[in-house]
C-alpha positions in Angstrom: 6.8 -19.6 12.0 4.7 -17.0 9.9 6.2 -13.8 8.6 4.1 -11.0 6.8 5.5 -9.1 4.1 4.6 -5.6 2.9 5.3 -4.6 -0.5 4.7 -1.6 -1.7 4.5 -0.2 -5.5 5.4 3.6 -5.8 5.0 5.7 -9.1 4.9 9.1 -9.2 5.1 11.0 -12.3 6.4 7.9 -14.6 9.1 7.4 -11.8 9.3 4.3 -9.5 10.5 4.8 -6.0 11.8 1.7 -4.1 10.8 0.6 -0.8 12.5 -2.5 1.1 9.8 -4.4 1.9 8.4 -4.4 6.0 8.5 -7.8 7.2 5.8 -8.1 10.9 5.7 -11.1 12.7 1.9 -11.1 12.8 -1.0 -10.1 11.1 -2.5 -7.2 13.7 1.1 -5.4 13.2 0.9 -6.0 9.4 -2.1 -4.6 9.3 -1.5 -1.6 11.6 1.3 -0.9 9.1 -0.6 -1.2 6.3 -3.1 1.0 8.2 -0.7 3.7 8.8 1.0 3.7 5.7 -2.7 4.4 3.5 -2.9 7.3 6.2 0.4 8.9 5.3 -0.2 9.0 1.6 -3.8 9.1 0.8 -3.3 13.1 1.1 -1.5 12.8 -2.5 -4.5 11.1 -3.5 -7.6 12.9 -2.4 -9.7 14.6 -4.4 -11.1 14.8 -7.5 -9.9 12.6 -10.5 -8.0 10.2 -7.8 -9.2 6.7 -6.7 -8.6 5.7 -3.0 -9.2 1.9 -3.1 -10.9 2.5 1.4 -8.4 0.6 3.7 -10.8 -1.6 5.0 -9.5 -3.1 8.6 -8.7 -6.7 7.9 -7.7 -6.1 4.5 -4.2 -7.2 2.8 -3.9 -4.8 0.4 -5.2 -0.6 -0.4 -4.3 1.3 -3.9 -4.4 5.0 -4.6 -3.9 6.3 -8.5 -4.8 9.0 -10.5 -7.7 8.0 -12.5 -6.8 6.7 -15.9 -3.5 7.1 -15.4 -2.4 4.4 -13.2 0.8 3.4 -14.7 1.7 7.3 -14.3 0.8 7.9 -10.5 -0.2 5.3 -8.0 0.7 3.6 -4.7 0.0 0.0 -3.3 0.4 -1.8 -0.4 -0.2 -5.8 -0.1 0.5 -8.4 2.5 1.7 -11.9 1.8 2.0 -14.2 4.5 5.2 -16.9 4.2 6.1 -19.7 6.4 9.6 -20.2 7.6 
């Protein structure tokens, strides 16, 4: 049996916020999550002097920062598939 994990990095302002990660049982509710979750938070990241790294549909993974300063204000997503 395959599980899909979604782990997400989020740093705002130096400060890390943890998220459990969101386990799916297949890939097409994976990626709707995945999907949903760039849509919720690319609003903190539009506009000038942001990157928005395009959710493309079939993707495992998105990031959003604040251009040069990554370590200081960014959000990622990626999917890892495990076998139980």
């Amino acid at each position: 049996m395959k599980l899909y994990i979604i782990t997400i990095e989020d740093v705002y302002d130096g400060d890390s916020t943890h998220h459990q990660p969101i386990i799916k049982k297949s890939i097409e509710e994976a990626r709707q999550t995945m999907q949903d979750l760039y849509n919720e938070n690319k609003s903190y990241y539009d506009g000038d002097g942001f990157v928005l790294d395009d959710f493309v549909p079939g993707s495992d993974c998105f990031e959003m920062y604040e251009d040069g300063y990554y370590s200081q204000n960014h959000y990622s997503a990626v999917i890892d598939e495990v076998e139980i």
